[in-house]
C-alpha positions in Angstrom: 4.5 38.8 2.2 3.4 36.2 -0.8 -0.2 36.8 -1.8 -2.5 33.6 -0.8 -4.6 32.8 -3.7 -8.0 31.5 -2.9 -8.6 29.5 -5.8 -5.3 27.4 -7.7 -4.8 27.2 -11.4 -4.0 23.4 -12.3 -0.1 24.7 -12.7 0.0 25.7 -8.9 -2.1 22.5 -7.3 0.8 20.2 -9.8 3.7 22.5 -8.4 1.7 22.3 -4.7 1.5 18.7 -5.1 4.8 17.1 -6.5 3.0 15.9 -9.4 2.8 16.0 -13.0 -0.2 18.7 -14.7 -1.5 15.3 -16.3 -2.3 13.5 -13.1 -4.1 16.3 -11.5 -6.3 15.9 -15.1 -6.2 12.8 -14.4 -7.7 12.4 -11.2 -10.4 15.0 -12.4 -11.4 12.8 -15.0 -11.6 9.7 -12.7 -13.9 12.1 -10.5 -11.3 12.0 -7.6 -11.4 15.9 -7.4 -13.6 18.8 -8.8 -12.6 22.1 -10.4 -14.3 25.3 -11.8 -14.0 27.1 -15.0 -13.2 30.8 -14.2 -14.8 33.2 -17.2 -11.7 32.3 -19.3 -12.8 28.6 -19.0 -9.5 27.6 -17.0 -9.4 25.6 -14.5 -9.6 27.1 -11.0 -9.5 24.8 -7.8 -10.3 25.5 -4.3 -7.5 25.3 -2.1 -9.0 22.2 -0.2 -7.9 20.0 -3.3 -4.2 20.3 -2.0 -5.5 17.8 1.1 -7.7 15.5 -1.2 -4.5 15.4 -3.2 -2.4 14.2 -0.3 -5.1 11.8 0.9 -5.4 10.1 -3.0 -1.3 10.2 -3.0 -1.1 8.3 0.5 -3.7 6.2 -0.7 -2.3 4.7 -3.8 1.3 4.3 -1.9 -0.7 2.0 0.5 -2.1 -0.1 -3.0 -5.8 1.3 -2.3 -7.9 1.1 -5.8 -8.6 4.5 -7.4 -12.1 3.0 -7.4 -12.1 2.8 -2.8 -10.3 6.4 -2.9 -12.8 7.7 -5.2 -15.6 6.1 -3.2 -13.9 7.5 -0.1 -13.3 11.0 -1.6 -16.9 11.3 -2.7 -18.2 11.2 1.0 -16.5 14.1 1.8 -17.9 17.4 1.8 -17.0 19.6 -0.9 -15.3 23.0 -0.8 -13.5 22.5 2.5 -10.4 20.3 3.3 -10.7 17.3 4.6 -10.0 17.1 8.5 -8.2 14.9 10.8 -11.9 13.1 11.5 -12.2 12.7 8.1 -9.2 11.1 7.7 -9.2 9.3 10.9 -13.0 7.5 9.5 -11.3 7.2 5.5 -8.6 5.2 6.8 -10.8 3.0 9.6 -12.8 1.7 6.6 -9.5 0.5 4.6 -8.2 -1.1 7.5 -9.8 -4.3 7.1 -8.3 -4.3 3.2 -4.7 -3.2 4.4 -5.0 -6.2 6.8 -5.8 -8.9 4.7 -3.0 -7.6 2.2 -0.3 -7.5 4.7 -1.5 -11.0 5.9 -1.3 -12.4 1.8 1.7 -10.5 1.6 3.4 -12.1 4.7 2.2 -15.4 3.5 3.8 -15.3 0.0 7.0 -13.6 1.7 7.3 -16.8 4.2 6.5 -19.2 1.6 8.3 -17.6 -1.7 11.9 -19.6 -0.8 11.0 -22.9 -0.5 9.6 -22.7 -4.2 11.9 -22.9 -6.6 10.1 -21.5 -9.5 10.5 -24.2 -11.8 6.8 -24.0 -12.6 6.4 -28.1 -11.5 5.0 -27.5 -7.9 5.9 -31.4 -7.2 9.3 -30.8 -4.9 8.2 -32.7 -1.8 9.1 -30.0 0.5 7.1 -26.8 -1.3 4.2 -25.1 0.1 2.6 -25.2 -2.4 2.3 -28.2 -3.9 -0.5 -29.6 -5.9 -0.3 -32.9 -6.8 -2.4 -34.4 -9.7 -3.6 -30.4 -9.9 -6.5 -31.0 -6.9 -7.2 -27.2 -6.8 -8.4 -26.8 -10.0 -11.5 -27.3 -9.1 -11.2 -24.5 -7.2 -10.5 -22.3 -10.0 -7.8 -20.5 -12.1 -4.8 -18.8 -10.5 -2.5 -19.3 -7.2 -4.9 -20.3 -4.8 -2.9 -21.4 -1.9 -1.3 -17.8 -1.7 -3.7 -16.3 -2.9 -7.4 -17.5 -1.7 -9.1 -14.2 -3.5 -7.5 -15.3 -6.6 
């Protein structure tokens, strides 16, 4: 029967985890997740990083800034994985963000074919035209697909 180690040595969370040594430094230096020195000064992690690890991973597949995950990571107990309430309240607040993505996203995806890309915006029939450049007052960037711009 395999030993269970309490605490993991950056090589094992990186093998754990599907990912490189360098992101799990990485996301230590952005603050996503914590380690210890052991008295050899190596890094030692408790095993509840191999969650937080997953959660940052689903995260950033989903588009969420390092900056929200961080934010979400941080009010998380430390030392203990996260549970399915956490998760369940982590997820409930990036809802709203998801939302509005997929709703800018399904926007651009109806719209993108009837543009051309020629860079005029003056065919009669595109979306997104913007004759005499109205929406520049307004401000820079694609504001018609994308309001947040």
């Amino acid at each position: 029967m395999p030993k269970v180690l309490k605490e993991l040595s950056v090589g094992d969370v990186a093998a754990r985890s599907g990912l490189p040594v360098s992101t799990i430094h990485f996301y230590e230096a952005r603050g996503l997740i914590h380690s210890n020195r052991n008295r050899g000064n190596h890094r030692r992690f408790g095993r509840d990083i191999l969650r937080r690890v997953a959660i940052i991973k689903v995260a950033q597949r989903a588009g969420i800034p390092l900056k929200e995950i961080a934010k979400a990571l941080a009010a998380l107990p430390h030392g203990r994985s996260p549970t399915t309430r956490d998760w369940e309240k982590i997820a409930s607040n990036w809802k709203h963000d998801l939302d509005d993505r997929i709703d800018r996203l399904t926007r651009l995806r109806d719209t993108l074919s009837l543009c051309i890309g020629c860079g005029c915006l003056s065919v009669d029939r595109c979306p997104l035209r913007n004759p005499d450049d109205e929406l520049a007052a307004e401000g820079a960037g694609p504001r018609l697909l994308d309001p947040e711009g």
